[in-house]
MARLUM-197369 format. One line per field, with one value per residue (C-alpha): x, y, z. Coordinates in steps of 0.02 Angstrom, whole numbers, plus 32768, in hexadecimal, padded with zeros to 4 digits. Example, Ala and Ser with C-alpha at 12.3 -4.5 7.8 and 13.67 -1.06 7.14 Angstrom:
2
px: (8267; 82AC)
py: (7F1F; 7FCB)
pz: (8186; 8165)
# end
This chain:
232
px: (DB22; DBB4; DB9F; DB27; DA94; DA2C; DA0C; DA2F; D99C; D9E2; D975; D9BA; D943; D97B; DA45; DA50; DA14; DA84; DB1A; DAE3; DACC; DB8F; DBBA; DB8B; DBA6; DC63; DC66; DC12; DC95; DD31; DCD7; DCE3; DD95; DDB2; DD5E; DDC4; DE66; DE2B; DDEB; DE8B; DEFE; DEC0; DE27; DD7A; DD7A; DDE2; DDC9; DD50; DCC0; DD34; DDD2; DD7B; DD44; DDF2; DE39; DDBB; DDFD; DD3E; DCD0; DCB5; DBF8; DC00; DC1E; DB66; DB29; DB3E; DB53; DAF1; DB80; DC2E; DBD0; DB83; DC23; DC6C; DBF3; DBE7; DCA9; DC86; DC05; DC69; DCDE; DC5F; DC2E; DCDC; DD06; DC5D; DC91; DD57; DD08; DC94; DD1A; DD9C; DD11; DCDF; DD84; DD8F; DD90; DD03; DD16; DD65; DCD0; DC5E; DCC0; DC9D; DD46; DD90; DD15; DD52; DDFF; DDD0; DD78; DE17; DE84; DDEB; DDFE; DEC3; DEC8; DE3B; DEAA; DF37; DEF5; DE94; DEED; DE9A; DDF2; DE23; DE69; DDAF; DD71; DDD0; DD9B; DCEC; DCDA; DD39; DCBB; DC19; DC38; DBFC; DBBA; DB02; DB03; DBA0; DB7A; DAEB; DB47; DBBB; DB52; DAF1; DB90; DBB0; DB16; DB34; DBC8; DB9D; DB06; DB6A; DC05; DB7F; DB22; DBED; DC1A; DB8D; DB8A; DC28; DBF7; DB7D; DC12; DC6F; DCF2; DCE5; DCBA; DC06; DBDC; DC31; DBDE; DBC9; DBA4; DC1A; DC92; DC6A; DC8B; DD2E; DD65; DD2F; DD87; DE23; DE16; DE0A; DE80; DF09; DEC8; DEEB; DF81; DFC2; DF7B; DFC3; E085; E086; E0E8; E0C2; E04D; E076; DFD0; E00C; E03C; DFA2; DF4E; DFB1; DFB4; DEFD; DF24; DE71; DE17; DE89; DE5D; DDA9; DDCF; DE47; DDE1; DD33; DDB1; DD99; DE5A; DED9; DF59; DFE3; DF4D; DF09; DF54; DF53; DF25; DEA0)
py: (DC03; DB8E; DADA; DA80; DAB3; DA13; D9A6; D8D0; D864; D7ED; D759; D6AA; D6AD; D746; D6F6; D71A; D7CB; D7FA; D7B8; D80E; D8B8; D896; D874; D917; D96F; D936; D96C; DA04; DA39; DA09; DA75; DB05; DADF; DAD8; DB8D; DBDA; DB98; DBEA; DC9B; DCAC; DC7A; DCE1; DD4B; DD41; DD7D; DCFC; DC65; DBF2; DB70; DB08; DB2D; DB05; DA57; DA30; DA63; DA06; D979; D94A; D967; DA17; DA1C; D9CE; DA70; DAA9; DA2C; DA78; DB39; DB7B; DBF2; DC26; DCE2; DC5A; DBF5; DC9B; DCD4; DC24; DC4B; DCF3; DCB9; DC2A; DCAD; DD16; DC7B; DC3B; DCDB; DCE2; DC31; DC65; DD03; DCBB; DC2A; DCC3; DD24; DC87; DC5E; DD0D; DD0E; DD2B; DDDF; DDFB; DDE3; DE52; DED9; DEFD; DF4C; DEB5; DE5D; DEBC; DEA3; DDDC; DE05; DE62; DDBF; DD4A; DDA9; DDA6; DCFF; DCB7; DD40; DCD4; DC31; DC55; DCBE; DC86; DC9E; DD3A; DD6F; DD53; DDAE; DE3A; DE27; DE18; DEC3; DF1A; DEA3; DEE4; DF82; DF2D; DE96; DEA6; DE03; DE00; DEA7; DE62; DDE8; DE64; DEE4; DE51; DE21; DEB5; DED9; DE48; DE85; DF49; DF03; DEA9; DF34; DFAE; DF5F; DF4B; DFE3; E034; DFC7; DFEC; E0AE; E081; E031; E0BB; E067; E0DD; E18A; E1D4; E216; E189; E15D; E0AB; E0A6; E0FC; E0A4; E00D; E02F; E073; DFDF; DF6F; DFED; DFD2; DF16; DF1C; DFA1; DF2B; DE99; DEEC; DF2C; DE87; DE2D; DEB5; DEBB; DE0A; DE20; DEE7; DECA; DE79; DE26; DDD6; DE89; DEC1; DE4F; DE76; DF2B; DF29; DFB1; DF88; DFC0; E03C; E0A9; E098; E0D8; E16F; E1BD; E1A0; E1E8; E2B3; E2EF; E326; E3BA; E358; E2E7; E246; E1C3; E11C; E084; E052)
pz: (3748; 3758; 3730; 36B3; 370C; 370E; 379A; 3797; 37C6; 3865; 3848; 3827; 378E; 3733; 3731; 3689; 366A; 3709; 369B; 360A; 365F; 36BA; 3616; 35C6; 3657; 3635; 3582; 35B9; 3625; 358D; 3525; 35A9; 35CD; 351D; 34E8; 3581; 352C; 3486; 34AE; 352E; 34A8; 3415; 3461; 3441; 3371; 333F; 33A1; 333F; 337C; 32F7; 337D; 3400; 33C4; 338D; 3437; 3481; 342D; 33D6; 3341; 32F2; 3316; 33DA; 3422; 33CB; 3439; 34E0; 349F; 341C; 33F1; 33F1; 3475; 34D9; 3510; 3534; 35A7; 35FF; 3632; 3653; 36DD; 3725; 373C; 37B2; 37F1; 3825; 3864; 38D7; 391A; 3946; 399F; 39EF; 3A37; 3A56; 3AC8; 3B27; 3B46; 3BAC; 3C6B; 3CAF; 3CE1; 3C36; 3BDB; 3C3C; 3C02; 3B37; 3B40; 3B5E; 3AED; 3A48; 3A6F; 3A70; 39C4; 3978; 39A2; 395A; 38B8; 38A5; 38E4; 384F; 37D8; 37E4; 3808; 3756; 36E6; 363F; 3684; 36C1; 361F; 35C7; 363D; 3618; 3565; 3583; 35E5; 3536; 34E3; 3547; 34D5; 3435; 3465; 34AE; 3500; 3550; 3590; 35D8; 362B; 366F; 36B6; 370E; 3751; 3785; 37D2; 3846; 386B; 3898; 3900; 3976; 3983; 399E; 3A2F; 3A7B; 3A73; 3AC2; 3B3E; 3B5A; 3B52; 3BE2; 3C3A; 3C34; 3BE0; 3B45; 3B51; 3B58; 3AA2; 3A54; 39AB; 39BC; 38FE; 38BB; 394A; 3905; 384E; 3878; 38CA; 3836; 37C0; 380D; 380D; 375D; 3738; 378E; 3734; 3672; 36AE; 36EA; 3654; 35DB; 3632; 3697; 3744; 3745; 37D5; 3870; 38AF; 3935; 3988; 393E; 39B4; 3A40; 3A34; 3A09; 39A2; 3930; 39DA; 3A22; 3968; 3992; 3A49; 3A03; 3996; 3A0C; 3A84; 3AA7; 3A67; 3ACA; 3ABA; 3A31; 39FE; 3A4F; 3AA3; 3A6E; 3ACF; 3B54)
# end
C-alpha cells in the first residue's frame, strides 16, 4: 500500500500527536526517496541501510525506525510503484470519452499509455522494479510481493479482455489468461530493454501505435496467409 498507512486524529485536542504523525510521516517518505536513489544507483546487493541514511541526510539507525530492513524498503517502492501505476491508469481510463471506455479495446490502449507515461515520468522506480522481478528468483519475499502484484494485475486484464471477447472486439477462443500475460510480458520486455540501452525504445510511439495491445490482438488473432496483421 502506498503511503504510511495510519490515519491522523482531527480533534482540536489531539494537536500534538497529529504533528507528530506529519512529522514521521515526512521522514517516512525521505527515507523512501532516499532507498529509491540507492538501489537505482547501485542495485539492490550493494546499496546499504548505512547509504540510505547518509543519502537521507540522517543518522545510521533512523531508517530502522520506519523499515525493519534493507528487503522491506525495497518492497515498500516496489508497491508504490503498483500503486502509482493503478492511480495513473485509473486517471488515463476516466479521462476516456464516454463511448471509449465501454469498449475494453479502447480501455487497454488507455492502460498501455498509463504505463509508458508512469515509465518515464519514474524511471528510477521503474528501474527497481525491474530488479525486483530478477530478484523474485531468490528472494522469497520479494517474490511474494511480485506475484501479488501480479495477481492484481492478471485479474483485472483478464476480466478486459473477455469482456472484450464478449464484445466482439477480440476474437472468440481468445485466452484471456494467457492474453493477459502476454501483454504484461511485453511491457516488461520494453522496459529492460530501455533500461539496459536508454533511447532504444520509443515509448511515446509505443503509446501511440499501441503496439503493447496490438501483440496481444496478433497472436489471439487466427493467422493469415504471410502471417498476421498488426493493428486493431
Amino acid at each position: 500500500m502506498c503511503g504510511p498507512g495510519a490515519g491522523l486524529y482531527q480533534g482540536g485536542k489531539a494537536s500534538m500527536p497529529k504533528i507528530a504523525e506529519t512529522a514521521r510521516a515526512a521522514r517516512r517518505d525521505q527515507i523512501i526517496t532516499a532507498g529509491l536513489a540507492c538501489f537505482a544507483r547501485t542495485g539492490y546487493h550493494a546499496a546499504t541501510m548505512a547509504d540510505v541514511a547518509a543519502q537521507a541526510g540522517v543518522s545510521k539507525g533512523t531508517p530502522y525506525l520506519y523499515f525493519e530492513s534493507k528487503q522491506a524498503l525495497f518492497i515498500v517502492l516496489h508497491e508504490q510503484w503498483d500503486c502509482r501505476t493503478a492511480d495513473r491508469v485509473n486517471a488515463e481510463v476516466a479521462a476516456l470519452p464516454e463511448a471509449a471506455r465501454r469498449s475494453p479495446r479502447r480501455i487497454l490502449r488507455a492502460v498501455a499509455a498509463a504505463v509508458v507515461g508512469h515509465v518515464l515520468e519514474a524511471p528510477e522506480t521503474c528501474r527497481v522494479l525491474m530488479e525486483a522481478r530478477a530478484l523474485a528468483a531468490y528472494e522469497p519475499a520479494i517474490a511474494a510481493a511480485v506475484r501479488a502484484a501480479d495477481a492484481r494485475i492478471h485479474e483485472q486484464l483478464e476480466g478486459l479482455i473477455a469482456a472484450g471477447v464478449a464484445a466482439g472486439e477480440w476474437p472468440e477462443g481468445t485466452d484471456p489468461a494467457l492474453a493477459a500475460r502476454l501483454f504484461t510480458a511485453c511491457l516488461y520486455g520494453l522496459m529492460a530493454q530501455w533500461h539496459l540501452a536508454p533511447g532504444s525504445v520509443s515509448w511515446d510511439a509505443a503509446a501511440r501505435a499501441v503496439v503493447l495491445a496490438a501483440f496481444v490482438s496478433c497472436l489471439q488473432r487466427p493467422r493469415r496467409r504471410g502471417g498476421c496483421r498488426l493493428g486493431w
